[in-house]
Phi, psi and omega in degrees: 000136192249128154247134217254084173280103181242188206329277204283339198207151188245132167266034212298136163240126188274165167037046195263148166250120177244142187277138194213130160204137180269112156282099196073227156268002140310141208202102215243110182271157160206146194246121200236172181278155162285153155089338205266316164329316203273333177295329189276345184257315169319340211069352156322316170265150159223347175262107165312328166303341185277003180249309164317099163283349146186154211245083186207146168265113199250175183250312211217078186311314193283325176277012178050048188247119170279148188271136163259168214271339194272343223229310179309306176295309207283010169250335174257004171072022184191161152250001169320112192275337167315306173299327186286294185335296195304317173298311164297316182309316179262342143303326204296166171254128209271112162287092183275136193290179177295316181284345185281312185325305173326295202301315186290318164314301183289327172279313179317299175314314147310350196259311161328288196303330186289356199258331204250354168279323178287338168285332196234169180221157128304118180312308199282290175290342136131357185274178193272140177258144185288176204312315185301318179290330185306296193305328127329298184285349181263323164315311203303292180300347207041048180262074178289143149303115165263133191270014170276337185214142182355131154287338168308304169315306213249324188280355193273313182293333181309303175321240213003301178300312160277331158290340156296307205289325157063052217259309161247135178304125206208131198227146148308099156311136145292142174248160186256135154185161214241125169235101211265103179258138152280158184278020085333322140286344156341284199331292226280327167235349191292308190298338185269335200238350194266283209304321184287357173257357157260156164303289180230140170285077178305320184185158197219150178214131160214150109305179184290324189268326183220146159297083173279103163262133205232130204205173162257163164210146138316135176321301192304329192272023201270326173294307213288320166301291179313287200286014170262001201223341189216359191286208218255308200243066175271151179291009198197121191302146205289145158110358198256328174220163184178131179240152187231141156274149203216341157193118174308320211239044185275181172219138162297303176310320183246035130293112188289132187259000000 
């Protein structure tokens, strides 16, 4: 609990975050409520009394030593304490107490584990494994989460790893999709621009007007389709191509052709 002394009166603040930035050689605090910075940078809050635990600019929050008007100009050019405020609220390096850490490390670690259970299967039942089994084969491997860098990133290097190590029978899920041509744009992209990005071929249907193919891919290559068949800038004029996903979880290997 942070206590704030000035002349006449004490000020205790609970459950406080402080916002910290440093000017020069100076080092300038604001004392904020949890959870609420981030919502005020995001825009969820717009009202600032809801972020502020008190709308005053410190040198030192705990030791309740307020920045004087001298330390203020020369570092922000002004003594508005509103403006200096608005500038740390939004600039500032967010200091987090311990339990925020704990908490932001633990959504992360979740936000890890879901990406990398939604990415992969079991090969042999085609299911998905939850977080907790995931999270045992990564213990296994010694594969820890730095909480420094993107979780998206580190679950793509995890996949990789578990799938050498095979620590659980374990695959990159694949998608199943059906891609629908006229035969003119047939002509006109599939072998140069469709066909090297599927894996397998499931099934093929043609006519005099269309073309139908039913295939495997890799995920990453599912953005490069839409957008040749349905973006801003696709090779085949609209209403000429069009792709559907048909399964999130396939294996190539146990497709029957």
């Amino acid at each position: 609990m942070a206590v704030i002394n000035q002349p006449q009166t004490q000020i205790r603040l609970t459950n406080v975050s402080l916002v910290r930035m440093k000017k020069g050689k100076k080092r300038f605090e604001i004392a904020c409520y949890q959870n609420k910075v981030q919502d005020w940078r995001s825009k969820v809050e717009k009202d600032i009394d809801e972020v502020l635990q008190i709308p005053q600019v410190f040198m030192n929050v705990s030791k309740g030593q307020v920045a004087n008007n001298d330390d203020l100009k020369k570092s922000f050019g002004t003594t508005n304490q509103d403006e200096i405020i608005l500038e740390i609220l939004n600039k500032g390096e967010i200091q987090l107490h311990e339990k925020e850490r704990s908490a932001n490390l633990q959504q992360k670690q979740n936000e890890f584990l879901t990406i990398i259970s939604t990415k992969c299967i079991n090969p042999r039942s085609k299911k998905r494994y939850p977080p907790s089994m995931i999270q045992k084969a990564l213990n296994e491997i010694k594969f820890h989460l730095n909480p420094a860098k993107p979780a998206k990133i580190q679950a793509l290097d995890a996949i990789k790893v578990l799938v050498e190590k095979q620590i659980i029978p374990i695959a990159r899920a694949q998608m199943k999709i059906k891609i629908t041509l006229s035969r003119k744009a047939h002509q006109k992209i599939f072998k140069e621009e469709i066909e090297p990005v599927i894996d397998q071929m499931v099934d093929e249907e043609k006519s005099d007007k269309l073309y139908e193919c039913v295939g495997i891919i890799d995920p990453i290559n599912y953005r490069k389709l839409v957008d040749l068949l349905e973006g801003d800038a696709a090779k085949v004029s609209k209403g000429e191509g069009s792709i559907e996903v048909l399964d999130m979880a396939a294996i190539k290997e146990d497709v029957e052709k």
